[in-house]
DOFI-226508 format. One line per 2 residues: for each residue x, y, z of C-alpha. Coordinates in Angstrom, 2 decimals, decimal comma, padded with zeros to 5 digits. Example, Ala and Ser with C-alpha at 12.3 -4.5 7.8 and 13.67 -1.06 7.14 Angstrom:
2
012,30/-004,50/007,80 ~ 013,67/-001,06/007,14;
END
This chain:
532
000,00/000,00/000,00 ~ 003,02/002,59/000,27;
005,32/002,06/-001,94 ~ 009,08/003,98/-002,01;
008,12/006,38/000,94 ~ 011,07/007,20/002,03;
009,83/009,01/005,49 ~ 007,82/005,30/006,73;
010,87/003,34/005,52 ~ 013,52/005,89/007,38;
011,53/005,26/010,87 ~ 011,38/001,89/010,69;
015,16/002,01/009,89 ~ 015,98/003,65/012,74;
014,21/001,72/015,07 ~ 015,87/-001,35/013,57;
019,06/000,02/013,98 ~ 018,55/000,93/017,77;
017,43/-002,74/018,14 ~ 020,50/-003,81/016,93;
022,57/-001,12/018,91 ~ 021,42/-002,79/022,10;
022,24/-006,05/021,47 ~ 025,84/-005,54/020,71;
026,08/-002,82/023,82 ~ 025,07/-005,90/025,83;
026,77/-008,72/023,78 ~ 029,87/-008,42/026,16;
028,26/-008,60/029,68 ~ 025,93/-011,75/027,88;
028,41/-013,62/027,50 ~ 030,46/-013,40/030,25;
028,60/-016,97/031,70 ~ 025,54/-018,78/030,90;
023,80/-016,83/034,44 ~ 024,22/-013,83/032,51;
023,50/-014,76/028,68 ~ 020,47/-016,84/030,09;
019,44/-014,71/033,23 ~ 020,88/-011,02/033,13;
022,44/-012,35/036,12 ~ 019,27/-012,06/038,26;
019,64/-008,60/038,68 ~ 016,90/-006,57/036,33;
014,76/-003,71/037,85 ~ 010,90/-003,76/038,34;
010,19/-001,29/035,24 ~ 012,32/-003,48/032,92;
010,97/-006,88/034,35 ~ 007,36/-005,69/033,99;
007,54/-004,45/030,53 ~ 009,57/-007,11/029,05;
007,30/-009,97/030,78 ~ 004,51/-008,08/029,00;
005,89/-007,24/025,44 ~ 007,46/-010,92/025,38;
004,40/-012,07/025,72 ~ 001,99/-010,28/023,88;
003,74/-010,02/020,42 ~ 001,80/-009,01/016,87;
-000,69/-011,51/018,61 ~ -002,08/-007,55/020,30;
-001,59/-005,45/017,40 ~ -002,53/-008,10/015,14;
-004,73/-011,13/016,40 ~ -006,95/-009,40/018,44;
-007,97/-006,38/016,93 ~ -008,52/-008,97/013,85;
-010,83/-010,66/015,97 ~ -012,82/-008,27/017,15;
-012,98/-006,28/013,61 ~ -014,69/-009,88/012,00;
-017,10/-011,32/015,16 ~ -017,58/-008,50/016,96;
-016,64/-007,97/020,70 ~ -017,55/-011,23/022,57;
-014,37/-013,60/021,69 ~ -011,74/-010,65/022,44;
-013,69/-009,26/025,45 ~ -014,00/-012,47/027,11;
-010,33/-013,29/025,66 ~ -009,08/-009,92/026,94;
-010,37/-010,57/030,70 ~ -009,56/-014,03/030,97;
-006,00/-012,63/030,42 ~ -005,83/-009,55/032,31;
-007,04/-011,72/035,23 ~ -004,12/-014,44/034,48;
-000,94/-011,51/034,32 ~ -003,02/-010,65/037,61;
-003,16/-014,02/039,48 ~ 000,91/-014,72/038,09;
002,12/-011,71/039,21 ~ 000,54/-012,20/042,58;
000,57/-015,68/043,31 ~ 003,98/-017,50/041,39;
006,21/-014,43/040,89 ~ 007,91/-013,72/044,55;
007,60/-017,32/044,96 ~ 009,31/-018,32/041,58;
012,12/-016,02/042,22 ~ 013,11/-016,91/045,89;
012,69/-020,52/044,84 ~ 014,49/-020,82/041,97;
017,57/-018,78/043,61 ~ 017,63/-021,15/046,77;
018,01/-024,46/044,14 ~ 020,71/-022,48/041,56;
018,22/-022,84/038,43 ~ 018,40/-020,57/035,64;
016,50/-022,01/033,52 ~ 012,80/-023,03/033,66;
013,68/-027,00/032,93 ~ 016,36/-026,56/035,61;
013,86/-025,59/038,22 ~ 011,81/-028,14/037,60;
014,45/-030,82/037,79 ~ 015,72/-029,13/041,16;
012,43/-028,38/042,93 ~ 012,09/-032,50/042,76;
015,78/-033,20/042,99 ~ 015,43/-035,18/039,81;
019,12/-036,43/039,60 ~ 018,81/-037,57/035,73;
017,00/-034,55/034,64 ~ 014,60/-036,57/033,31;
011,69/-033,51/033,94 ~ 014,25/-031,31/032,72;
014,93/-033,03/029,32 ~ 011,43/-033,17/028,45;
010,68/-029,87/029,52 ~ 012,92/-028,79/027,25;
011,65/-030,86/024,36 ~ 007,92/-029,73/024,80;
009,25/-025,95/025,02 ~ 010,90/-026,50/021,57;
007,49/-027,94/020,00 ~ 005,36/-025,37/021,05;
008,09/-022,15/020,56 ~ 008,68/-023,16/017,31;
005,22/-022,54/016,47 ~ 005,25/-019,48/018,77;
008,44/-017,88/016,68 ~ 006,49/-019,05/013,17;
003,34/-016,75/014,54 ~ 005,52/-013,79/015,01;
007,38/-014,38/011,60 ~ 003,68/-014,36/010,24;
003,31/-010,82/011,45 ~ 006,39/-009,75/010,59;
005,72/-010,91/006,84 ~ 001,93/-009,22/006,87;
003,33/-006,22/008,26 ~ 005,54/-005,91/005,11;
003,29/-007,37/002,84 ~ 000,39/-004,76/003,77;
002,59/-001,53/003,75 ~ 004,59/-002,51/000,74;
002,96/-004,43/-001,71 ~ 006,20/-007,00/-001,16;
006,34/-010,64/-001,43 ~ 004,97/-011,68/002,29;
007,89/-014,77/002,04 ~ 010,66/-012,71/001,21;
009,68/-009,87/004,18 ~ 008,87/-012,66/006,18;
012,34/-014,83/005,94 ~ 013,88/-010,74/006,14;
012,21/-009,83/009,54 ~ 013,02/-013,21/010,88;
016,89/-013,03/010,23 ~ 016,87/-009,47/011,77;
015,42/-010,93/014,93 ~ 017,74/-013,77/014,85;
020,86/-012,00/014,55 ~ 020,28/-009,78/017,80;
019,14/-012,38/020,14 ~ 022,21/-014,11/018,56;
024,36/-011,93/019,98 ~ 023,20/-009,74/023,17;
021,59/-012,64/025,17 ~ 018,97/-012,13/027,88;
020,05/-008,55/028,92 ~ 019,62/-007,46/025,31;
016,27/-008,94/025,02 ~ 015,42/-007,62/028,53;
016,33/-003,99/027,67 ~ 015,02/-003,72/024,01;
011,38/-005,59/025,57 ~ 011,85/-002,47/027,88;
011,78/-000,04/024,85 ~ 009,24/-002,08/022,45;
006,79/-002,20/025,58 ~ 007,10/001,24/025,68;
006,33/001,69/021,54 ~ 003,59/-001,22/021,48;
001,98/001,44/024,09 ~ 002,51/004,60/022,63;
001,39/002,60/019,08 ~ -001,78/001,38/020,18;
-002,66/004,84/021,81 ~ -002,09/007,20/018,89;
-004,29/004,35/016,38 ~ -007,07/003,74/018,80;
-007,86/007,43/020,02 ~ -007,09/008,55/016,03;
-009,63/005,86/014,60 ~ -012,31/006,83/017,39;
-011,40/010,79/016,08 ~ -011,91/009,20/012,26;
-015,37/007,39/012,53 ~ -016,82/010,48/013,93;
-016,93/009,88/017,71 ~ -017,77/007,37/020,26;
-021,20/008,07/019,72 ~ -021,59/007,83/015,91;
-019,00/004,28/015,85 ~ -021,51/003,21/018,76;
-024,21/003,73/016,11 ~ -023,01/002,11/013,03;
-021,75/-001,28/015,34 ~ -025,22/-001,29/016,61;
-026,73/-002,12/013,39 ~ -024,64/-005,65/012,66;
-026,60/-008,27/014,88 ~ -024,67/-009,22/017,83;
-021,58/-007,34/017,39 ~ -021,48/-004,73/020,71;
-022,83/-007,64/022,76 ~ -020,89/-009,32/025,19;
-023,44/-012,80/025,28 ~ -023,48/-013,00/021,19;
-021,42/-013,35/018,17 ~ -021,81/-011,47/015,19;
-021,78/-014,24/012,82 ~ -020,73/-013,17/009,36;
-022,28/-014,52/006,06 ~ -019,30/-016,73/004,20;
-019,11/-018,01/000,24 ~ -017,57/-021,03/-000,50;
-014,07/-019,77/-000,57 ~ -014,84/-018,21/003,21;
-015,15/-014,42/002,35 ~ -017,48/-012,54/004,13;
-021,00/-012,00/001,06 ~ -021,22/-008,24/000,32;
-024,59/-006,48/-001,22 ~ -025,07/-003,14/-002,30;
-021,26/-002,92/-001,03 ~ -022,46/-003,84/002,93;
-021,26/-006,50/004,65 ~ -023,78/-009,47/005,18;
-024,21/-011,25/008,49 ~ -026,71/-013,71/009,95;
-028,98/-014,14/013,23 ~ -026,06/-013,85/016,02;
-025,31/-017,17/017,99 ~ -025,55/-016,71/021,60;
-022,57/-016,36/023,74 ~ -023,39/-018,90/026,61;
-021,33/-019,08/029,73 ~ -019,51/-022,33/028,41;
-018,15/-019,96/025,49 ~ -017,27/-017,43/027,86;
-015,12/-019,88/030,70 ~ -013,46/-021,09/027,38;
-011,83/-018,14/026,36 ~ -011,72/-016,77/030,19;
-009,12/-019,81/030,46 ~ -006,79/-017,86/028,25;
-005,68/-016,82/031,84 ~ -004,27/-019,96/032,91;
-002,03/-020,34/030,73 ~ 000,18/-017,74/032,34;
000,68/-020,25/035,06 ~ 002,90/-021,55/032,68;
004,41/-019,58/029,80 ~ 008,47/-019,90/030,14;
008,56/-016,33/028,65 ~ 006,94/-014,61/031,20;
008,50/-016,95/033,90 ~ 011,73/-016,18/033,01;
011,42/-012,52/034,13 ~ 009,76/-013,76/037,54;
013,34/-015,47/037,84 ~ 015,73/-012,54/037,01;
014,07/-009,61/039,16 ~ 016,95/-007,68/041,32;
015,16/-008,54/044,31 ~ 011,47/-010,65/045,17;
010,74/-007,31/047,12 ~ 010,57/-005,72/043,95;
007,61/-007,58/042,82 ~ 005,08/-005,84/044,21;
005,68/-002,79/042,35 ~ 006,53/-004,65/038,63;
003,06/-006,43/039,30 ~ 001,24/-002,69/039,39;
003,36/-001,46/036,26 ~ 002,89/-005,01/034,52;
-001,14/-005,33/034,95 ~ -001,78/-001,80/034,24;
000,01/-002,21/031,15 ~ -001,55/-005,48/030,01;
-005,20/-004,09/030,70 ~ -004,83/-001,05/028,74;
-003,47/-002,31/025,59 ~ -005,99/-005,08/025,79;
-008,75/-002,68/025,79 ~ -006,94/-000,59/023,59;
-006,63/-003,58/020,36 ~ -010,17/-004,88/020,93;
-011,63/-001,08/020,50 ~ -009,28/-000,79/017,39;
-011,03/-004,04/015,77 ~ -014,16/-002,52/016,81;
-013,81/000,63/015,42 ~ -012,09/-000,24/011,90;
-015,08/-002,26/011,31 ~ -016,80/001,04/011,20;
-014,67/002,92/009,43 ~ -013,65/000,26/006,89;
-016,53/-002,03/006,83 ~ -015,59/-004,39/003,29;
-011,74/-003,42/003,65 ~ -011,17/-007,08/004,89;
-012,91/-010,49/004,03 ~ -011,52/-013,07/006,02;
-010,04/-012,30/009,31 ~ -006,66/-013,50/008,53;
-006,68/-010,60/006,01 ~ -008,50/-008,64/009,28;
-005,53/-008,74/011,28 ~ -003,97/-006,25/009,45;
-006,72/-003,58/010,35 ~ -003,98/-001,79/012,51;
-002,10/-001,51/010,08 ~ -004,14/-000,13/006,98;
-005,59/002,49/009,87 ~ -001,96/003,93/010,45;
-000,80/004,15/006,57 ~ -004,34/005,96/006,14;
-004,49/008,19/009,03 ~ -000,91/009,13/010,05;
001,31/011,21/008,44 ~ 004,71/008,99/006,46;
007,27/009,03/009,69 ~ 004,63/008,81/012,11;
003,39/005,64/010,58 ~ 006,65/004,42/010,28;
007,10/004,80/014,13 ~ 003,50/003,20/014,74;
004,15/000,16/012,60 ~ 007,66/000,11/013,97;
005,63/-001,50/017,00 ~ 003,81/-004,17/015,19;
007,48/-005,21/014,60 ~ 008,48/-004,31/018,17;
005,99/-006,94/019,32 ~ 006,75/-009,56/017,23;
010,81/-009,33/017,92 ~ 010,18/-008,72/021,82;
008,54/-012,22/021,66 ~ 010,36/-014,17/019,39;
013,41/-013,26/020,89 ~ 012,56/-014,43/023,81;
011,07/-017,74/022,66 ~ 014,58/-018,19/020,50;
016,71/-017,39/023,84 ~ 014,45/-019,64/026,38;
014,57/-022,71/023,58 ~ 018,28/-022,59/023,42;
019,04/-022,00/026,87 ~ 016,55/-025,12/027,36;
018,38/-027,32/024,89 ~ 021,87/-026,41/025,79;
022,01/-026,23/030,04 ~ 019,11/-029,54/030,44;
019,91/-031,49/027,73 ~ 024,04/-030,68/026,82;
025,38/-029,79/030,57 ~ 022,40/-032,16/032,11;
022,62/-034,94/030,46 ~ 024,86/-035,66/027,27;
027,65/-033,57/028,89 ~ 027,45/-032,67/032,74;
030,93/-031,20/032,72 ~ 030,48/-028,92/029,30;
032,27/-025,17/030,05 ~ 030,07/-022,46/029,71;
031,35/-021,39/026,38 ~ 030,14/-024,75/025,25;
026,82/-024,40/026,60 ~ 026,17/-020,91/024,98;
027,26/-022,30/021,17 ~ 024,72/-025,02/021,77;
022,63/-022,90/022,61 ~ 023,39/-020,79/019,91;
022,55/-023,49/017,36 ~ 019,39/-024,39/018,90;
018,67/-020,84/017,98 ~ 019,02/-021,76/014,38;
017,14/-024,81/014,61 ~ 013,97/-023,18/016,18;
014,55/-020,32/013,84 ~ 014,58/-022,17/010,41;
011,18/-024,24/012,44 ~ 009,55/-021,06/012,54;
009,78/-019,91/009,25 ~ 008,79/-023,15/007,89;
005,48/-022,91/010,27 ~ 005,02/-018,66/008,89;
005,33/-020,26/005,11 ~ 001,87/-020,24/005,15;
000,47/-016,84/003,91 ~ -003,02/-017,86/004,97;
-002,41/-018,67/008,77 ~ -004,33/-016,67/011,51;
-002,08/-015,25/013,87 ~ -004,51/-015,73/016,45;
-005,32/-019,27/015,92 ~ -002,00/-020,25/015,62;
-000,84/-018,45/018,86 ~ -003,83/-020,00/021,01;
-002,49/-023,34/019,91 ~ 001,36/-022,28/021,14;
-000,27/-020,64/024,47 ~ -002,33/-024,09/025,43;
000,58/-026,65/024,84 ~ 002,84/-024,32/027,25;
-000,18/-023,50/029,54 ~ -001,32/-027,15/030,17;
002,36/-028,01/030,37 ~ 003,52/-025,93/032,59;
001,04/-024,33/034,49 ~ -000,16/-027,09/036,88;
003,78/-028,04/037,32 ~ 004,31/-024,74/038,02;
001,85/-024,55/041,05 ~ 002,25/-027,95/042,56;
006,05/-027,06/042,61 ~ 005,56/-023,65/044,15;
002,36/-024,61/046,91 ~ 002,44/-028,28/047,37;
004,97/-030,10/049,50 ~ 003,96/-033,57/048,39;
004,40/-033,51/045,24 ~ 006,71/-035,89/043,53;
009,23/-035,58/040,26 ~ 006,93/-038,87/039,06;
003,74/-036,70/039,23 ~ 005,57/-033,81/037,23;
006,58/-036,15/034,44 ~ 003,32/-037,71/034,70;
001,24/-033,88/034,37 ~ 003,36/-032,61/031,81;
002,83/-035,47/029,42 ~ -000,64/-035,15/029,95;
-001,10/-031,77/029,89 ~ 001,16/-031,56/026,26;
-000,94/-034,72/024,94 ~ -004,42/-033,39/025,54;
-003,93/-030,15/023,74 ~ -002,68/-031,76/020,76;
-005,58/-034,41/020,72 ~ -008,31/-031,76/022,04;
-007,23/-029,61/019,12 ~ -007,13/-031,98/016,16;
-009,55/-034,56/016,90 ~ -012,01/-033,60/020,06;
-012,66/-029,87/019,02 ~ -013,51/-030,87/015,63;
-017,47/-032,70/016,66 ~ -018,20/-029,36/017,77;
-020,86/-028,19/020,59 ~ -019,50/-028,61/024,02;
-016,00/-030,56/023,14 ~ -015,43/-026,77/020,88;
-014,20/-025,31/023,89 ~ -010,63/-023,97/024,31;
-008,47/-027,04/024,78 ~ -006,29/-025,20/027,00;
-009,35/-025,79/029,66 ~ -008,92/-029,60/029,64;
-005,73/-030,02/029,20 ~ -004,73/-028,08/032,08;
-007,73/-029,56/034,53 ~ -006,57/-033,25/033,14;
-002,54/-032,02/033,90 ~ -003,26/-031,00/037,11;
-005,46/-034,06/038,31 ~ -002,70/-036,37/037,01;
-000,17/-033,96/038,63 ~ -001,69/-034,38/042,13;
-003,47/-038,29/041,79 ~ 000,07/-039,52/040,74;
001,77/-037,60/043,49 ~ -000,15/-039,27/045,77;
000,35/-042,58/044,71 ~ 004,20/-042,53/044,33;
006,84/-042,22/047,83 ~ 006,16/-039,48/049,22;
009,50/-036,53/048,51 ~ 012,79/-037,12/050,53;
013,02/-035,25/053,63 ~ 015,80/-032,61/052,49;
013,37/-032,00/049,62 ~ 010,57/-031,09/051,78;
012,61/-029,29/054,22 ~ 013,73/-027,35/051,89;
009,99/-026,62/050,44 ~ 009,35/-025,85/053,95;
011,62/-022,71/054,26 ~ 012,02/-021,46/050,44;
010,73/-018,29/051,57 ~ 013,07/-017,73/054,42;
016,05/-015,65/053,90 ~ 019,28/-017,38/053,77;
021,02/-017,08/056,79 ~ 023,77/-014,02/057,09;
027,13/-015,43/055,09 ~ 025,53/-018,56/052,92;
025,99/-017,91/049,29 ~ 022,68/-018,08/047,26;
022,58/-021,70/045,68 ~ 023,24/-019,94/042,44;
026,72/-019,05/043,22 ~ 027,56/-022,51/044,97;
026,30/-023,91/041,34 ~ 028,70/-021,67/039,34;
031,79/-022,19/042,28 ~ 031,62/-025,82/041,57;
END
């Protein structure tokens, strides 16, 4: 759609370039030892920790996925979507983040996998290993979503070949997590948090200022069936191919389907997947200090709530303004974009964009960094290799960065895919995973490394059966699988917990006083780790 503007194509090179600035400025300190290429050295403020949790997570699946959403069913999926998910950053922050950090200090883990294999003193990193595996599955198809958006993005404002931009913006997110390590990834989530922000602010109060007012957008949306209500779905009128029917150059859409409160639990258990997405966990493990959680949970939630609200309006309101602009709602997703080529001015737009791009890099860099640092220190130094050097460790890790990378693009080949869809499949494989593993480890003394192995198998297995063979008949198996597959995780969790031994005593003693300061003079486990 813009074509040789030199003033879009100048922003956007900046920003790149200041991207890449920070990784080398941090390369050095990165790779000093794995604690700091993998960790930052658990020493990142409360601004930096909220902001990069949040952009890591949310990626073009904000600017993109959602507002595409809500721009082709109306508001119910991405309201109920939206709170199900400020609720979850919510619950994390509160309930697993102070915990997570003082826990994973006292057992010298610096990586997700590691914890696990730790918290249940699981000598042959067993949990670890496959922890590691499942985190490879379901980033690679994490990193291929945000190579999707990176290729739409360029497809949509240039009129450019989407596999070309696609393969383009994934090499340029490569090459910094590449070299800066965590601290890079940290520091530019820091800045792209900051942009996704600003980006969805200037589009959202611009389109309102474009359709004529709350009032008159209010107006128009109140004539397609179902599509301001919270308990219906705007359910538009398809062809054979899938594109939404026009007449008289309208939209069509049918009688609305009601929104019952099975539909609305479904996508409210968006929010459990926090419990466990390695991404955001990460950050819980690298804060300076667990008193310092408080005040990234107030900065963190307030963030996430606002931009949620802020790409479901945007949906909302570029249905008004643009009602036949988009026929399918892959091709929907890119209603953020076509509002800020059409109502910003060349370098402004080139900023705006710059954080479609911001949010797709924040999160695929971190899904590239947690997959290698998975691979290399639980599989390499855990089990092929227990007495690899750290340099070692970080060029495995480094080629697990290519591996996941050249995954991803193969998964973004396909022009067609929905960011959204393929995201919620990513989020539910970590979620189920994860999530109940997460909270047995953190709140339940009994719990064994058998019933770990034994949830995260089960939680990994039901989402991929749920989603391509139970989902499928429709009515009440369509719900989310991410509901099932964590309640059937956690159930196996806790039932084969309790019929394994029971954890060693030095296991549960140390459960018993993980929140305790260490005493005055005893090195954090951490350093005892990297001593030996």
């Amino acid at each position: 759609m813009i074509q040789n503007d030199f003033l879009v194509l100048l922003a956007m090179l900046l920003y790149f370039i200041a991207v890449l600035t920070i990784g080398f400025v941090f390369a050095k300190r990165s790779n000093s030892s794995t604690s700091e290429y993998f960790l930052g050295g658990r020493g990142v403020g409360p601004w930096l920790t909220a902001l990069s949790a949040e952009a890591s997570d949310m990626s073009g699946w904000l600017l993109m996925g959602l507002p595409g959403v809500a721009y082709f069913t109306g508001a119910s999926d991405a309201l109920w979507t939206g709170i199900g998910l400020a609720l979850g950053t919510y619950l994390n922050w509160r309930f697993v983040a102070k915990r997570l950090r003082l826990y994973s200090e006292r057992t010298g883990s610096i990586t997700l996998p590691d914890f696990y294999s730790r918290r249940f003193r699981d000598a042959r990193n067993i949990i670890s290993t496959i922890a590691a595996l499942i985190i490879v599955l379901f980033f690679s198809v994490y990193v291929g979503s945000c190579f999707v958006t990176v290729g739409k993005l360029f497809t949509t404002m240039f009129d450019l070949n989407y596999t070309t931009m696609m393969v383009l913006g994934a090499i340029i997110v490569f090459l910094y997590t590449l070299v800066g390590g965590y601290l890079s990834v940290v520091v530019t989530d820091f800045v792209q948090g900051l942009l996704m922000f600003f980006a969805l602010a200037v589009v959202v109060i611009g389109s309102i200022v474009w359709a004529g007012g709350v009032d008159a957008t209010v107006a128009i949306l109140s004539d397609i069936p179902g599509f301001l209500s919270a308990t219906q779905l705007a359910v538009p009128q398809l062809d054979a191919a899938g594109n939404q029917v026009m007449q008289n150059g309208m939209p069509l859409f049918g009688q609305p389907a009601e929104y019952g409160l099975l539909s609305m639990v479904s996508m409210l258990a968006w929010g459990l997947g926090y419990f466990g997405m390695p991404q955001v966990l990460v950050r819980f493990m690298s804060i300076r200090s667990a008193d310092e959680v408080r005040k990234s949970r107030v900065i963190a939630v307030t963030w996430c709530a606002v931009s949620m609200a802020s790409a479901i309006v945007i949906g909302l309101v570029a249905r008004a303004i643009m009602p036949v602009q988009f026929a399918t709602q892959s091709a929907a997703e890119n209603a953020f974009i076509v509002l800020a080529i059409t109502m910003l001015p060349s370098f402004a737009c080139g900023v705006v964009v710059s954080g479609i791009f911001a949010a797709s890099m924040s999160s695929s860099s971190s899904y590239l960094l947690i997959a290698g640092s998975s691979v290399a220190e639980n599989i390499f130094r855990g089990v092929l290799r227990r007495d690899a050097t750290d340099r070692q460790v970080l060029i495995v890790a480094r080629f697990t960065l290519i591996a996941v990378f050249l995954l991803g693009v193969l998964v973004a080949y396909d022009e067609t895919s929905s960011i959204f869809m393929v995201v919620s499949y990513a989020w539910a494989g970590l979620g189920a995973s994860f999530g109940p593993l997460t909270l047995v480890a953190l709140y339940w003394r009994r719990a064994t490394w058998q019933g770990a192995l034994a949830g995260m198998f089960a939680g990994a297995g039901t989402v991929i059966v749920w989603h391509s063979l139970i989902a499928p008949l429709g009515g009440v198996f369509g719900i989310y699988e991410l509901l099932p597959a964590f309640t059937i995780s956690l159930l196996v969790n806790v039932v084969v917990s309790l019929l394994t031994p029971a954890p060693a005593a030095e296991v549960a003693a140390e459960f018993d006083s993980y929140m305790q300061p260490l005493p005055e003079g005893v090195p954090a486990a951490l350093n005892v780790v990297e001593e030996k």
